[in-house]
ZADO-1210 file (C-alpha; in nm, 4 decimals, padded with zeros to 6 digits):
<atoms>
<atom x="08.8628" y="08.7347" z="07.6200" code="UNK" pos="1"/>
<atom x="08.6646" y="08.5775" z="07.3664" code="UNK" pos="2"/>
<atom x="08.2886" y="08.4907" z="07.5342" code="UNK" pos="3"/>
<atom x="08.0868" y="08.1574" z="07.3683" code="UNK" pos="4"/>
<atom x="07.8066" y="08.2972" z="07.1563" code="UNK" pos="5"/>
<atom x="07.4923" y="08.1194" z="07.2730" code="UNK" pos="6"/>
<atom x="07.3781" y="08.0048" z="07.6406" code="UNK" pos="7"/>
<atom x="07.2835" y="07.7713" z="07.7867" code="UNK" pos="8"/>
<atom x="06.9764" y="07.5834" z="07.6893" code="UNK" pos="9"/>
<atom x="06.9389" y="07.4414" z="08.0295" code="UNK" pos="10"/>
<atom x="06.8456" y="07.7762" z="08.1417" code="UNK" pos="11"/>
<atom x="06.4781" y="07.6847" z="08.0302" code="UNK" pos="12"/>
<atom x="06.4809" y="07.4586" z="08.3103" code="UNK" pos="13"/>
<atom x="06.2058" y="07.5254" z="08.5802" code="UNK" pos="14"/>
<atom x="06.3254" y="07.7987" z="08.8528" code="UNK" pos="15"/>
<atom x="06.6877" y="07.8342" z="08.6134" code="UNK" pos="16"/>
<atom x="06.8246" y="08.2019" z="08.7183" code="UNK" pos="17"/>
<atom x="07.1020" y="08.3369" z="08.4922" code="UNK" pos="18"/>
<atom x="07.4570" y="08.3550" z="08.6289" code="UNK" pos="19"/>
<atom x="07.6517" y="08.6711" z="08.5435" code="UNK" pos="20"/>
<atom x="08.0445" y="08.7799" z="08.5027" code="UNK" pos="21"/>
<atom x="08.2518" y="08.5334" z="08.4356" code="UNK" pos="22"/>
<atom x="08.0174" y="08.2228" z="08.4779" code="UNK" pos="23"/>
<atom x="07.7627" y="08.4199" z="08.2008" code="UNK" pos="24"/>
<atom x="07.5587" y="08.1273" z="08.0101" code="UNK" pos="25"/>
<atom x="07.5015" y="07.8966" z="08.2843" code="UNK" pos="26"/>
<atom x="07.2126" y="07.8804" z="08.5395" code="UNK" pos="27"/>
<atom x="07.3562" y="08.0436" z="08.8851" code="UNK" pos="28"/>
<atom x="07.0739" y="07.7945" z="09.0679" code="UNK" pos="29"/>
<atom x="06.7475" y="07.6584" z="09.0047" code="UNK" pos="30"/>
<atom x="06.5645" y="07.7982" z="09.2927" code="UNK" pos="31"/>
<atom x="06.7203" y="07.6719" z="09.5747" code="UNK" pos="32"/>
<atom x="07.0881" y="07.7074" z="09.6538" code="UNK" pos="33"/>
<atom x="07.1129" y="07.5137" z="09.9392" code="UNK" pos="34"/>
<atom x="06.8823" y="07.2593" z="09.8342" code="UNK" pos="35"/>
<atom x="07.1208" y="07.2060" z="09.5181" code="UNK" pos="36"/>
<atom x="07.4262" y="07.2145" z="09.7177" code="UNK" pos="37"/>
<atom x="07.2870" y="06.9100" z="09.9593" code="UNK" pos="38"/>
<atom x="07.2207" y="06.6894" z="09.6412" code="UNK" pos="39"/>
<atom x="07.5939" y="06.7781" z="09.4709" code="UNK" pos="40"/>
<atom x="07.7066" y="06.6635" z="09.8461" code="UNK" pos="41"/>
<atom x="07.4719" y="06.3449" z="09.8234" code="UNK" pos="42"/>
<atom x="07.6358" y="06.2649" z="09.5156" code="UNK" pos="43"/>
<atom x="07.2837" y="06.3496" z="09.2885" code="UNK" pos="44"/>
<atom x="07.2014" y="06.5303" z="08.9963" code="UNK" pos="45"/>
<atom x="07.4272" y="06.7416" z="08.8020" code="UNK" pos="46"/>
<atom x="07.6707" y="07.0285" z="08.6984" code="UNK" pos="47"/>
<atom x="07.6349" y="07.2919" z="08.3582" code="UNK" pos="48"/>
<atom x="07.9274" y="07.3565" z="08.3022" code="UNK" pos="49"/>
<atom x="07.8641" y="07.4052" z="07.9072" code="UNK" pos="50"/>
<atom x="08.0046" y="07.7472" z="07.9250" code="UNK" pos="51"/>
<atom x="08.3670" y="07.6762" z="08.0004" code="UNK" pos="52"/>
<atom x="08.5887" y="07.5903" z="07.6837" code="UNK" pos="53"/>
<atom x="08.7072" y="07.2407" z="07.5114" code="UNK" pos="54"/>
<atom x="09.0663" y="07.2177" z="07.3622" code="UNK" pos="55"/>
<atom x="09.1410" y="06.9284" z="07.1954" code="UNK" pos="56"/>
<atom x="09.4711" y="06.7769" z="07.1268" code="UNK" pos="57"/>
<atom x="09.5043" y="06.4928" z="06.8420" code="UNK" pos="58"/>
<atom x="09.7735" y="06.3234" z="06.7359" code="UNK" pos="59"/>
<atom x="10.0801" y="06.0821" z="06.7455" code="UNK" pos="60"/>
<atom x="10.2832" y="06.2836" z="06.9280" code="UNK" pos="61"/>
<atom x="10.0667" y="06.4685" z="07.1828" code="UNK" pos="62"/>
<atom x="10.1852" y="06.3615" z="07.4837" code="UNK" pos="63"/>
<atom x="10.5212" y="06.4449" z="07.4024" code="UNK" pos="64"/>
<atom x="10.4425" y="06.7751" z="07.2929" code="UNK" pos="65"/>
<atom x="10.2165" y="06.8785" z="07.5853" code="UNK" pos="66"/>
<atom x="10.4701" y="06.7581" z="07.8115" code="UNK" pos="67"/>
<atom x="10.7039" y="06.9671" z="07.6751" code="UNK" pos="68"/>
<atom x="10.4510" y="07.2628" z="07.7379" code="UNK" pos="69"/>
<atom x="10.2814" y="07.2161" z="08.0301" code="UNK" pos="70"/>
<atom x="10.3661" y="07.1688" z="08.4568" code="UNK" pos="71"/>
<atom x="10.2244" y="06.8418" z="08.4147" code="UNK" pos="72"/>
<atom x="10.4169" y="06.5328" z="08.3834" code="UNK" pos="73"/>
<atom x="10.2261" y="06.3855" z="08.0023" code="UNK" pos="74"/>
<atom x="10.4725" y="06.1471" z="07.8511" code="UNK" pos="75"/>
<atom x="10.3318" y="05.8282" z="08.0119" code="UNK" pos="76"/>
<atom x="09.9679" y="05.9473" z="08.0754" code="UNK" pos="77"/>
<atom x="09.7338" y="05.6309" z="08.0539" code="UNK" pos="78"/>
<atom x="09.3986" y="05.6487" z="07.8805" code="UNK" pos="79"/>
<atom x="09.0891" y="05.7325" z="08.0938" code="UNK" pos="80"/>
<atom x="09.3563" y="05.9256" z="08.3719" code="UNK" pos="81"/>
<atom x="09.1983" y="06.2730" z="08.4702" code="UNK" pos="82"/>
<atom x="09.5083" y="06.5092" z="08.5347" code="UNK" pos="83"/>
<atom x="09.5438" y="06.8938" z="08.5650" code="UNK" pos="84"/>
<atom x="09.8498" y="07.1259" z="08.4475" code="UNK" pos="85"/>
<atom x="09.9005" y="07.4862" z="08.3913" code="UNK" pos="86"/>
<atom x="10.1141" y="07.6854" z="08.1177" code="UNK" pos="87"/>
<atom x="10.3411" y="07.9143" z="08.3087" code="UNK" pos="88"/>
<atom x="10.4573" y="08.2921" z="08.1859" code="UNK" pos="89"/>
<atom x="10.8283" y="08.2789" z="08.1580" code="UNK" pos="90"/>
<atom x="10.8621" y="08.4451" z="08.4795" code="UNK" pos="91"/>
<atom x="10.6496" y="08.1402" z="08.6402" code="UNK" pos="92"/>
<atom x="10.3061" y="08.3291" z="08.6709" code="UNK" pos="93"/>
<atom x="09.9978" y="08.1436" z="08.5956" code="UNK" pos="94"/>
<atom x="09.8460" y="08.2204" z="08.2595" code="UNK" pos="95"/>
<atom x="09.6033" y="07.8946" z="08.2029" code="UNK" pos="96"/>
<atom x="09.4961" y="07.6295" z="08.3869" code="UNK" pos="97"/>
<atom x="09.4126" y="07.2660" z="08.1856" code="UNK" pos="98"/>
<atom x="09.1512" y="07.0476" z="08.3266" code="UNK" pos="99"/>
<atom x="09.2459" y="06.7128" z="08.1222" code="UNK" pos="100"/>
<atom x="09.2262" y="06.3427" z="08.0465" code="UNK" pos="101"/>
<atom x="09.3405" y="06.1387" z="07.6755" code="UNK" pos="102"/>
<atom x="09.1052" y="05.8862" z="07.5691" code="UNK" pos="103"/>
<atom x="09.3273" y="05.6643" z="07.3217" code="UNK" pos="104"/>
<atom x="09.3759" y="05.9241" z="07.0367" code="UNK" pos="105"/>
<atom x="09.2839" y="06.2730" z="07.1962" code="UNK" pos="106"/>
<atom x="09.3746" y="06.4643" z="07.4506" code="UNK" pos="107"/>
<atom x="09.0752" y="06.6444" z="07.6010" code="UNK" pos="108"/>
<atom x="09.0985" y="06.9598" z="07.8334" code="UNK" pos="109"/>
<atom x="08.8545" y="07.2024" z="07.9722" code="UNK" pos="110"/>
<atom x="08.9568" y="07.5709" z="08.0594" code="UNK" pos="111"/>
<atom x="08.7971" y="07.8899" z="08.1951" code="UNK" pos="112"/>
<atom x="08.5136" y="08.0129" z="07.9812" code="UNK" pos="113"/>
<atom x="08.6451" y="08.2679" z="07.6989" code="UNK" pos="114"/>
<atom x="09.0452" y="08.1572" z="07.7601" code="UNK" pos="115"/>
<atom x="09.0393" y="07.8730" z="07.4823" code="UNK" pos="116"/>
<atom x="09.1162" y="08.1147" z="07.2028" code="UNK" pos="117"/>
<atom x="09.4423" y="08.2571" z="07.3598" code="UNK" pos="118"/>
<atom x="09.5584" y="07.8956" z="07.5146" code="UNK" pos="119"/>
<atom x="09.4849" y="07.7813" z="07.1089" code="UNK" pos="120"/>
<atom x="09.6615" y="08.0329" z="06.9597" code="UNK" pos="121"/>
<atom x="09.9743" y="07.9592" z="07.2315" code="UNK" pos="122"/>
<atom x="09.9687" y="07.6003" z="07.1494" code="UNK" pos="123"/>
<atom x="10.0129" y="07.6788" z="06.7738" code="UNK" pos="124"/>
<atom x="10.2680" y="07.8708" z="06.8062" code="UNK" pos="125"/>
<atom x="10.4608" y="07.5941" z="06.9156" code="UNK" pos="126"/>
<atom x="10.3535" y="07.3358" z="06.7137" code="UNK" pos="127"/>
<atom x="10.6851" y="07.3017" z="06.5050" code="UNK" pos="128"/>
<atom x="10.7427" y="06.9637" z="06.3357" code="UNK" pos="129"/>
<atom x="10.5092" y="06.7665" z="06.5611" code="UNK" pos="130"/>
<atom x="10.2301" y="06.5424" z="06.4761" code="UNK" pos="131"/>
<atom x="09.9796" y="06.6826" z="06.6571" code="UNK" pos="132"/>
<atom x="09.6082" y="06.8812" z="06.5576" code="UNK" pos="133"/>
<atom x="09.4592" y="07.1229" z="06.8266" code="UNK" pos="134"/>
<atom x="09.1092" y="07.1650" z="06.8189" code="UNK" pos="135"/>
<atom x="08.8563" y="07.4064" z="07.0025" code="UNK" pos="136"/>
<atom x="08.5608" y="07.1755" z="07.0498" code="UNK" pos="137"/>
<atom x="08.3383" y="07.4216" z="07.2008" code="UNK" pos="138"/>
<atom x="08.0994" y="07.4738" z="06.9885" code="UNK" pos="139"/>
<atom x="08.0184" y="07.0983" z="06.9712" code="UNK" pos="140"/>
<atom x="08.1175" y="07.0004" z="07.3083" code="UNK" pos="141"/>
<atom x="07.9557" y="07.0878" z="07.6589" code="UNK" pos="142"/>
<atom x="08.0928" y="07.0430" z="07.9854" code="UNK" pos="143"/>
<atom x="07.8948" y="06.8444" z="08.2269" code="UNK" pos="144"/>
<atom x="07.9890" y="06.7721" z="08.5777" code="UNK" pos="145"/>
<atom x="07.8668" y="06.4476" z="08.7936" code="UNK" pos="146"/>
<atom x="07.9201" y="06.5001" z="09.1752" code="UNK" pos="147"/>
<atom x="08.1866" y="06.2611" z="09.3674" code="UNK" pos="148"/>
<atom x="07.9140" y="05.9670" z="09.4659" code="UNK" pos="149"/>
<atom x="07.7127" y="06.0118" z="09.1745" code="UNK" pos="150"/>
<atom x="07.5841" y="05.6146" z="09.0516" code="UNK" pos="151"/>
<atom x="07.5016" y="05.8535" z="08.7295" code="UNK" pos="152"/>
<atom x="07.6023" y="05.6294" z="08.3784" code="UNK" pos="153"/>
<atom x="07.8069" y="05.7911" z="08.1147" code="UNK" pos="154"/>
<atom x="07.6723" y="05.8210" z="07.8154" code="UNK" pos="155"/>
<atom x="07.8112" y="05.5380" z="07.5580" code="UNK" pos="156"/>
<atom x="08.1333" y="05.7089" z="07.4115" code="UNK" pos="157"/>
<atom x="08.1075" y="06.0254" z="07.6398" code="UNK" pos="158"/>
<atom x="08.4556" y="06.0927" z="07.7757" code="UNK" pos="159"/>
<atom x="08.4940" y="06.0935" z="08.1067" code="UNK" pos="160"/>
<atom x="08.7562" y="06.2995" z="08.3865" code="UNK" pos="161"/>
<atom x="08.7352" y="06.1117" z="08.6973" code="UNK" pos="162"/>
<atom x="08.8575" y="06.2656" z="08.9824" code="UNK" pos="163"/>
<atom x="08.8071" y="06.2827" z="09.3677" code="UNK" pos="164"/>
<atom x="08.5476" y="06.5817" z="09.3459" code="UNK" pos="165"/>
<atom x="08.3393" y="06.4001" z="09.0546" code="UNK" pos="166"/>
<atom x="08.3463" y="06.3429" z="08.6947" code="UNK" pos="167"/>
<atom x="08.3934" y="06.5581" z="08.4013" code="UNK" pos="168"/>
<atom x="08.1942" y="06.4985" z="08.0999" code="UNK" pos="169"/>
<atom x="08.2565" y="06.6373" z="07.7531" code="UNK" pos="170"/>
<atom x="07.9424" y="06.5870" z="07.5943" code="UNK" pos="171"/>
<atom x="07.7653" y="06.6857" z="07.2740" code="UNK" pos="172"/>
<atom x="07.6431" y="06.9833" z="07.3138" code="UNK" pos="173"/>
<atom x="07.3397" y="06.8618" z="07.1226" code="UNK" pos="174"/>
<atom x="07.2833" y="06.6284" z="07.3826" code="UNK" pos="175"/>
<atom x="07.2219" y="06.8613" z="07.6724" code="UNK" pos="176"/>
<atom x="06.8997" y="06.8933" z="07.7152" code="UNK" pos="177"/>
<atom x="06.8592" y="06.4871" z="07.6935" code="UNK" pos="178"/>
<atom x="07.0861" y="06.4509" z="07.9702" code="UNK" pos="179"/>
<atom x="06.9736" y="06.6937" z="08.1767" code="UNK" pos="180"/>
<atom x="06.6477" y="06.5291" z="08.1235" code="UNK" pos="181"/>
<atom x="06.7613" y="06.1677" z="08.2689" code="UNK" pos="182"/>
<atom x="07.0123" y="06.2746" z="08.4957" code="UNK" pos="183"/>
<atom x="06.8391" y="06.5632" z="08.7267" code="UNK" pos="184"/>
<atom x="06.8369" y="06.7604" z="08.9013" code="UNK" pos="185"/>
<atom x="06.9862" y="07.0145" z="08.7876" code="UNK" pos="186"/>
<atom x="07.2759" y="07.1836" z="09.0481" code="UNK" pos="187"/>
<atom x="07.3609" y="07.5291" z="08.9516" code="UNK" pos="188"/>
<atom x="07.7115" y="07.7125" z="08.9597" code="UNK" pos="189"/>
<atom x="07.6857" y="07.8886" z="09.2654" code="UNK" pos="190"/>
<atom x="07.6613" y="07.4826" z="09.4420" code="UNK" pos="191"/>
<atom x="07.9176" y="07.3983" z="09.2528" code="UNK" pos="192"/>
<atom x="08.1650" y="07.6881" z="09.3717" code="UNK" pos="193"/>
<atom x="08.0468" y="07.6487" z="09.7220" code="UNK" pos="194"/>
<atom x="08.1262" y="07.3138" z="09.7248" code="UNK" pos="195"/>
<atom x="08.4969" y="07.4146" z="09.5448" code="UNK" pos="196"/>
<atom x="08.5574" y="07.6828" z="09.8025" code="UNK" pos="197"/>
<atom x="08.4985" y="07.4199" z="10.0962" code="UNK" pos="198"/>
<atom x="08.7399" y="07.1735" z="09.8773" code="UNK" pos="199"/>
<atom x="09.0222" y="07.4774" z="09.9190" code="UNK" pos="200"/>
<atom x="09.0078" y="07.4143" z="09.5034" code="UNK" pos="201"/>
<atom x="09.1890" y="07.7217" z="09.3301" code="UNK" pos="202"/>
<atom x="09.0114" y="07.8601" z="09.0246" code="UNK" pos="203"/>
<atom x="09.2067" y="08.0469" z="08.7371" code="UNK" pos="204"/>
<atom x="09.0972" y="08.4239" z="08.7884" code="UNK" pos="205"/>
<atom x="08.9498" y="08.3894" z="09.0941" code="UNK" pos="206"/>
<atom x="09.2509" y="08.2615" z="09.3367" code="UNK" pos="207"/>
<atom x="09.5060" y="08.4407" z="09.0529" code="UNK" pos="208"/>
<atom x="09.6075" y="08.7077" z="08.9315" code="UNK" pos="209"/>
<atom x="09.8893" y="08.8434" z="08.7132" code="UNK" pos="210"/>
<atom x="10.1212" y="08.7608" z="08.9325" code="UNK" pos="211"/>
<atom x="10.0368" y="08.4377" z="09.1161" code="UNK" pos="212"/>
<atom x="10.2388" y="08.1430" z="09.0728" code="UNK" pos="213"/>
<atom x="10.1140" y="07.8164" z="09.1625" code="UNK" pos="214"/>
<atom x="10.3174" y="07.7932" z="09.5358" code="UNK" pos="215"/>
<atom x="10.1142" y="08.0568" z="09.6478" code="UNK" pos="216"/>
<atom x="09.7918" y="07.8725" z="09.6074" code="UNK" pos="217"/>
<atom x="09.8298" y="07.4922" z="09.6835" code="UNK" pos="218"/>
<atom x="09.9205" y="07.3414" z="09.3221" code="UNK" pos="219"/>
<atom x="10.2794" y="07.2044" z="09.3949" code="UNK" pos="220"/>
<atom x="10.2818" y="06.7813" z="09.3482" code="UNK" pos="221"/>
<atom x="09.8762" y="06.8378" z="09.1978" code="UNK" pos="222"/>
<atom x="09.8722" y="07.0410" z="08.8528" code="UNK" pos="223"/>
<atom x="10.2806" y="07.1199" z="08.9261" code="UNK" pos="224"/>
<atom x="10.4807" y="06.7957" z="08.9100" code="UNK" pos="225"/>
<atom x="10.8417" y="06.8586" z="09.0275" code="UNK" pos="226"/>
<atom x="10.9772" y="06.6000" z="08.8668" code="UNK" pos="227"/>
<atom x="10.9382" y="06.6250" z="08.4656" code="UNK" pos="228"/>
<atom x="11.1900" y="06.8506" z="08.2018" code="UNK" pos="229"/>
<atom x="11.2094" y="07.1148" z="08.1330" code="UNK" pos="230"/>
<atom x="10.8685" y="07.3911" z="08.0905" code="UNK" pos="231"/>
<atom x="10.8432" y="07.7686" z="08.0478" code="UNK" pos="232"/>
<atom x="10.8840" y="07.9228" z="08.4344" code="UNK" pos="233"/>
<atom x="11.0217" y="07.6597" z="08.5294" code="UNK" pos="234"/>
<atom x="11.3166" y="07.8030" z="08.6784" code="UNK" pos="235"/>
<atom x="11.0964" y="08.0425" z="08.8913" code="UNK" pos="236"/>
<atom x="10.8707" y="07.6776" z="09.0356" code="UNK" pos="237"/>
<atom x="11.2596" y="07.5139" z="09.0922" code="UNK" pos="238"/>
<atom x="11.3684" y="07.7853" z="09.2835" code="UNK" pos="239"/>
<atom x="11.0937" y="07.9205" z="09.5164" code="UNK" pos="240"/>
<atom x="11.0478" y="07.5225" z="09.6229" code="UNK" pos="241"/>
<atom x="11.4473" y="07.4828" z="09.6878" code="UNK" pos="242"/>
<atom x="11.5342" y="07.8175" z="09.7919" code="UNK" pos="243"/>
<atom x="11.2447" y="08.0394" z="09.9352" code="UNK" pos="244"/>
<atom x="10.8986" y="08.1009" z="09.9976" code="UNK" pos="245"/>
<atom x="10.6163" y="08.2239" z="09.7836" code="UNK" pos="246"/>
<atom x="10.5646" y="08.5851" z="09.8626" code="UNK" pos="247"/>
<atom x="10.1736" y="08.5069" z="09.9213" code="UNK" pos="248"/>
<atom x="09.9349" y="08.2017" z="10.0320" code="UNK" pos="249"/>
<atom x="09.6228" y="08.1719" z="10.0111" code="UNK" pos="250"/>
<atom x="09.3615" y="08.0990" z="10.3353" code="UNK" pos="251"/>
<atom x="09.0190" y="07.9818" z="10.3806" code="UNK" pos="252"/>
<atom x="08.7671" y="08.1955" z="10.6085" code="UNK" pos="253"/>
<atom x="08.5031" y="08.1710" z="10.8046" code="UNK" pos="254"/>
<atom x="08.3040" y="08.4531" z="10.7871" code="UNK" pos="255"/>
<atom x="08.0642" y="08.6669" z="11.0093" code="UNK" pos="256"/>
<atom x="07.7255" y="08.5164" z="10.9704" code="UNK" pos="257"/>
<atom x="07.5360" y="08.8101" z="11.0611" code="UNK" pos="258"/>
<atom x="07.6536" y="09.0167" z="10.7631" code="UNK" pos="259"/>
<atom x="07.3747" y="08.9947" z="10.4875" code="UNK" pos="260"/>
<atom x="07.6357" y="09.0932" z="10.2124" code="UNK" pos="261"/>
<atom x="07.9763" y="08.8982" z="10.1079" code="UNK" pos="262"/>
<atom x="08.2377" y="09.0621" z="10.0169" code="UNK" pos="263"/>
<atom x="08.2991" y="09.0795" z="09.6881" code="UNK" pos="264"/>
<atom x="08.6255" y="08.9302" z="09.4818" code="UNK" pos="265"/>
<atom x="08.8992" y="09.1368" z="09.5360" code="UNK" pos="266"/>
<atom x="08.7850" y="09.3122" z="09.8862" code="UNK" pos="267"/>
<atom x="09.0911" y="09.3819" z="10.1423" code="UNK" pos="268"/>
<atom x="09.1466" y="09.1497" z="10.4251" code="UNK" pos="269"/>
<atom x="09.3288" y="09.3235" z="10.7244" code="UNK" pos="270"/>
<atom x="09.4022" y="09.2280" z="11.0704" code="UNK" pos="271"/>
<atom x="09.0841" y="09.2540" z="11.2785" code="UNK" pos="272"/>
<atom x="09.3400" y="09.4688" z="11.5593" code="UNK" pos="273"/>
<atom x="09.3931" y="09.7225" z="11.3083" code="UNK" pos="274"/>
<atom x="09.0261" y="09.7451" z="11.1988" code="UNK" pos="275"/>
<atom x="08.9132" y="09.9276" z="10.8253" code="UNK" pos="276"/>
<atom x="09.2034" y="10.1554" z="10.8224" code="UNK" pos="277"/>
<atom x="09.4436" y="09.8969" z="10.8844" code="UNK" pos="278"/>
<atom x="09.7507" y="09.7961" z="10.6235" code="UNK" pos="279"/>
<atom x="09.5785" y="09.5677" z="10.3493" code="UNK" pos="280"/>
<atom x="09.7074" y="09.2357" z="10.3994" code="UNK" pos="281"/>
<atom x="09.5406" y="09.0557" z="10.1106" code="UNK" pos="282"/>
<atom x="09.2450" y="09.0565" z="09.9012" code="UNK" pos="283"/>
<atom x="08.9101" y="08.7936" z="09.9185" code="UNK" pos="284"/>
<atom x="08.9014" y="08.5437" z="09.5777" code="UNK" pos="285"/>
<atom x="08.5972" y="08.3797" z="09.6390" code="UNK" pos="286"/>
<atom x="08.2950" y="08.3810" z="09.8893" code="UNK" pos="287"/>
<atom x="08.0111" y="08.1214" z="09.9302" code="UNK" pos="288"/>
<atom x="07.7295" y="08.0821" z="10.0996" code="UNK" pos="289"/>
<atom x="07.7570" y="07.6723" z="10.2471" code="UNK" pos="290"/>
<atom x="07.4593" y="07.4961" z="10.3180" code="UNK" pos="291"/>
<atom x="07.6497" y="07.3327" z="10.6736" code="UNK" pos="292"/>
<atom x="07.9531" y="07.5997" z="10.6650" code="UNK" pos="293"/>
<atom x="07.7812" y="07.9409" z="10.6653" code="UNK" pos="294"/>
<atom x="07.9382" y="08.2186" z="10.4759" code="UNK" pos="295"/>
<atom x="08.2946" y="08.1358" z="10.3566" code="UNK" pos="296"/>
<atom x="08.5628" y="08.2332" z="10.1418" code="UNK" pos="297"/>
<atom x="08.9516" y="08.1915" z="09.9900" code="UNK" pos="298"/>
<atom x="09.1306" y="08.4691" z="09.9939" code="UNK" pos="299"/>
<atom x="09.4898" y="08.5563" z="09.9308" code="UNK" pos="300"/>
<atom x="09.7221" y="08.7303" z="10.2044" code="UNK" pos="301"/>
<atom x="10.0708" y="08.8103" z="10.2711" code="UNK" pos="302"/>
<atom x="10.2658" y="08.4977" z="10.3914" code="UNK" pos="303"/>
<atom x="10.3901" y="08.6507" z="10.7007" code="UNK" pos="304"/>
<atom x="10.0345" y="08.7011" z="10.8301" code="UNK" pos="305"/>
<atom x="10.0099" y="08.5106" z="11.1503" code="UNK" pos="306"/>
<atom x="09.8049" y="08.2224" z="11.0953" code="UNK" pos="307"/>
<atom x="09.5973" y="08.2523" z="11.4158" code="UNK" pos="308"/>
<atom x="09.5487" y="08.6141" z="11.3578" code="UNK" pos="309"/>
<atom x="09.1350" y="08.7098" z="11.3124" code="UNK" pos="310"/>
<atom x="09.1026" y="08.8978" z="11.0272" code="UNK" pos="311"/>
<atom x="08.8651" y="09.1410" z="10.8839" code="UNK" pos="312"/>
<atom x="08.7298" y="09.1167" z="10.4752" code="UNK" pos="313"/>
<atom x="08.6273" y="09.4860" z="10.4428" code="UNK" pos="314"/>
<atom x="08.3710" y="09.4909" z="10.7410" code="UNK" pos="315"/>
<atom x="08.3200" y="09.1169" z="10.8009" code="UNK" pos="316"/>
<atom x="08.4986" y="08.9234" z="11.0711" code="UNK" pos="317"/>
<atom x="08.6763" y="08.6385" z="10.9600" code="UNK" pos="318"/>
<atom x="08.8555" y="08.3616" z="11.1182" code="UNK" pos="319"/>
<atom x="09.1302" y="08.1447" z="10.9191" code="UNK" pos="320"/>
<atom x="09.2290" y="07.8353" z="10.8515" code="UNK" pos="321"/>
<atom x="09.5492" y="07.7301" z="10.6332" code="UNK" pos="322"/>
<atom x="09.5431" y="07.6201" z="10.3013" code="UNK" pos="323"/>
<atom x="09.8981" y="07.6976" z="10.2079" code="UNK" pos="324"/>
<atom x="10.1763" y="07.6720" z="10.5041" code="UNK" pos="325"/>
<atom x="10.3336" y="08.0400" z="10.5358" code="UNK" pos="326"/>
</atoms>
């Protein structure tokens, strides 16, 4: 996985404190976490998100092409229309997700940090006779997220994803510090995921693995439309909606408060009855600390888990609630 070679220059902001592992290059808060979180919920200040990568996708033809490609219905996509998709293995497993909207002549998409060379290299493979020029953008483009509320202007010729959770902004990456300037203050990652986990919002790598497909984790009739041509793994998303059940789902807990630790991504939930040498019933994806909420997570169990049953993530009690219907 190929990693962006410079940070963040917003991490010279006052109180900025480096995030690490996957979210490397951005500022994990600013000081305050909760604090941070309370403005994202008031709809105030701002998102870096300058360390996830920008695909571009120019071209007559590029909303035939991607819709040949990806989950997403693309043919008829209207300028200024923030949509999601995913590229499927050919056994229906999740290999990217696409956060995207086309403004006229391009179609713009933002992906988990370090996975824009492999989509890239995908998506010219299968070029073929089309008229269409991918792009990766980021190197001159920077992710910037506005919070759902936000009265925030848009830059003149800034594209924009608007969606229920916020807006998207792929900005020059020259033009950071300028807009982080005007626009403050500044809401680090750590907000930002809190506020996803409370959203139930899936995140490629976090609520997947190598063998997640998108039942399992809420993205049927949102980045999976059901009714568009054929796509690689399709045949796996056609029959698990017509003829089964995906062989996982994925939960969101409430956690023990009095635990000073959370549990880590990938720690084994269990049944609370059989305690820590129970059968592992699933693994944690994600855990927050919520400025209302309290500790809380996603994780990913076994469908057949009961979905009153208290559960245990390592040592912490947890209580769920469903994301995904068993």
């Amino acid at each position: 996985m190929q990693r962006h070679s410079t940070t963040s220059p917003l991490l010279s902001l006052p109180g900025a404190v480096a995030a690490e592992g996957r979210d490397e290059g951005v500022a994990a808060h600013y000081g305050d976490l909760f604090r941070e979180q309370r403005a994202l919920s008031s709809g105030e200040g701002f998102v870096d998100l300058s360390h996830r990568g920008v695909v571009a996708v120019s071209g007559d033809d590029r909303l035939s092409w991607l819709h040949l490609l990806l989950t997403q219905y693309m043919t008829d996509l209207p300028p200024g229309r923030a949509t999601e998709a995913l590229i499927l293995s050919a056994n229906g497993h999740i290999e990217h997700a696409l956060y995207l909207v086309d403004d006229g002549e391009t179609v713009w998409a933002h992906v988990e940090p370090g996975t824009q060379g492999e989509l890239i290299a995908y998506l010219e493979s299968m070029k073929f006779f089309y008229r269409v020029e991918v792009a990766d953008r980021t190197e001159d483009t920077a992710v910037v997220h506005l919070p759902a509320g936000s009265i925030a202007g848009v830059p003149e010729g800034v594209v924009a994803r608007e969606t229920p959770h916020g807006r998207d902004l792929f900005l020059p990456r020259a033009d950071l510090e300028s807009f982080a300037a005007s626009h403050g203050p500044a809401a680090g990652i750590l907000a930002y995921e809190a506020l996803r986990v409370e959203a139930y919002r899936p995140r490629l790598g976090f609520e997947t693995d190598h063998r997640t497909i998108p039942h399992e984790i809420g993205l049927i009739g949102g980045a999976v439309h059901l009714q568009k041509g054929c796509y690689r793994g399709q045949e796996t998303v056609a029959r698990v909606q017509n003829l089964g059940k995906p062989p996982r789902r994925l939960v969101f807990l409430h956690l023990d408060g009095s635990e000073v630790l959370l549990p880590g991504h990938g720690t084994p939930v269990r049944l609370a009855s059989d305690g820590e040498d129970g059968r592992q019933l699933g693994f944690v994806t994600t855990a927050v600390r919520h400025h209302e909420l309290g500790p809380i997570a996603l994780a990913l169990v076994k469908r057949n888990v009961p979905v009153d049953a208290p559960l245990v993530a390592g040592t912490t009690a947890a209580a769920q609630e469903t994301v995904v219907e068993p």
